[in-house]
C-alpha positions in Angstrom: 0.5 -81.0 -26.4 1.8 -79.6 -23.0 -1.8 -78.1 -22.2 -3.5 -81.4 -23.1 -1.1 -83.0 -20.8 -2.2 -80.1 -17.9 -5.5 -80.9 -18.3 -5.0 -84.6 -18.0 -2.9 -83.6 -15.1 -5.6 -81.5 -13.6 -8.3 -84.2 -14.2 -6.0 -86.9 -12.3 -5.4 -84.6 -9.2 -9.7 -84.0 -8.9 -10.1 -87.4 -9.0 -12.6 -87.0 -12.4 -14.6 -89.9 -13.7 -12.1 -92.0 -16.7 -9.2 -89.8 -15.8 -7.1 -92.5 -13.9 -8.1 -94.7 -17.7 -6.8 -92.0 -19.6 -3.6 -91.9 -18.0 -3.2 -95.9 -17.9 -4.1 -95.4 -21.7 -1.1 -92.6 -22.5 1.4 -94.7 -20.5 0.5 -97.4 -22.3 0.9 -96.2 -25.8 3.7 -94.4 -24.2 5.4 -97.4 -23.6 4.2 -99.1 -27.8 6.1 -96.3 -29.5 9.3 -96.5 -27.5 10.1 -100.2 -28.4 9.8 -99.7 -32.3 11.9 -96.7 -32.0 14.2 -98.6 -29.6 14.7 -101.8 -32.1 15.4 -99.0 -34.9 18.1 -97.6 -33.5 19.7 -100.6 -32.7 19.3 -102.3 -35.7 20.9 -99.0 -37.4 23.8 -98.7 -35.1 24.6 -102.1 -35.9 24.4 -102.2 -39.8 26.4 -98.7 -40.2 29.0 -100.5 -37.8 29.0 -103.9 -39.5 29.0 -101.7 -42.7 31.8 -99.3 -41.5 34.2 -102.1 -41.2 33.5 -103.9 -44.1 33.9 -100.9 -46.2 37.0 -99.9 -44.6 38.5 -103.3 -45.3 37.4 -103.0 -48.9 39.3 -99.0 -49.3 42.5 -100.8 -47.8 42.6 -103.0 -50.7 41.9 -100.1 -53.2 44.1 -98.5 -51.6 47.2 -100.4 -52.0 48.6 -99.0 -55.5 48.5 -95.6 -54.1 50.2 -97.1 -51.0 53.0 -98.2 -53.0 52.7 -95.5 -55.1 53.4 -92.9 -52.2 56.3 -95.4 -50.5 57.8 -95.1 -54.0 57.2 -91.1 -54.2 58.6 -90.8 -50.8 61.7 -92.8 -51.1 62.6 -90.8 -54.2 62.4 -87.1 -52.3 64.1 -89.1 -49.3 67.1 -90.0 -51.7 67.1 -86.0 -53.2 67.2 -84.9 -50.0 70.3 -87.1 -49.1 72.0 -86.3 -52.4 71.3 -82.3 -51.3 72.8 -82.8 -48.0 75.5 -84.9 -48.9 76.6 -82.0 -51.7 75.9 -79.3 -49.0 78.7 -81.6 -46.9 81.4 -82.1 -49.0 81.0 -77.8 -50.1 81.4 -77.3 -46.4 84.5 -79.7 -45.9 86.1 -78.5 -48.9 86.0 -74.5 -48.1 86.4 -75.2 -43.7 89.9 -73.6 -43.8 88.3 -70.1 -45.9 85.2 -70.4 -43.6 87.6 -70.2 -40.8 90.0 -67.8 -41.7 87.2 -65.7 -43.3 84.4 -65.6 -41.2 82.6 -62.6 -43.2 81.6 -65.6 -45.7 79.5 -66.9 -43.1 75.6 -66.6 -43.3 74.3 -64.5 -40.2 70.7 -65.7 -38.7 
């Protein structure tokens, strides 16, 4: 392909008989094969965007009972969590004064 395109090259710089129609003629078909490939890629970007959103739209809805689901799941280990803490708390107020006068009983980090 590149030497073909040397010799055309070559042929265009002597000045040869046909060689100025040869390279009207590549331009030319050149410029045929860039506009389908052109409207292609357009019209792909825009269906796989149009697509894109209204699948997106679709999983949302889908998704909802797992939403809930996980709000649920979540609001359950949040209320553990505050039970633990709240039970770590009252262990803490209710053995201050042996913390204090003991501080061996301490944990060390």
């Amino acid at each position: 392909m590149t030497s073909r395109l040397l010799v055309v090259w070559a042929k265009r710089r002597r000045g040869l008989a046909g060689s100025r129609l040869q390279v009207q003629l590549v331009g030319l078909f050149s410029v045929i094969a860039v506009f389908p490939t052109i409207i292609v890629a357009v019209f792909s970007y825009c269906s796989l965007a149009s697509g894109s959103k209204r699948g997106s739209a679709t999983s949302a809805d889908r998704d909802s009972p797992n939403r809930s689901r996980s709000r649920r799941y979540l609001k359950e280990h949040q209320q553990a969590i505050r039970a633990d803490v709240l039970a770590m708390s009252t262990d803490l107020n209710r053995n201050a004064s042996t913390l204090q006068l003991n501080p061996q009983y301490l944990p060390r980090y």
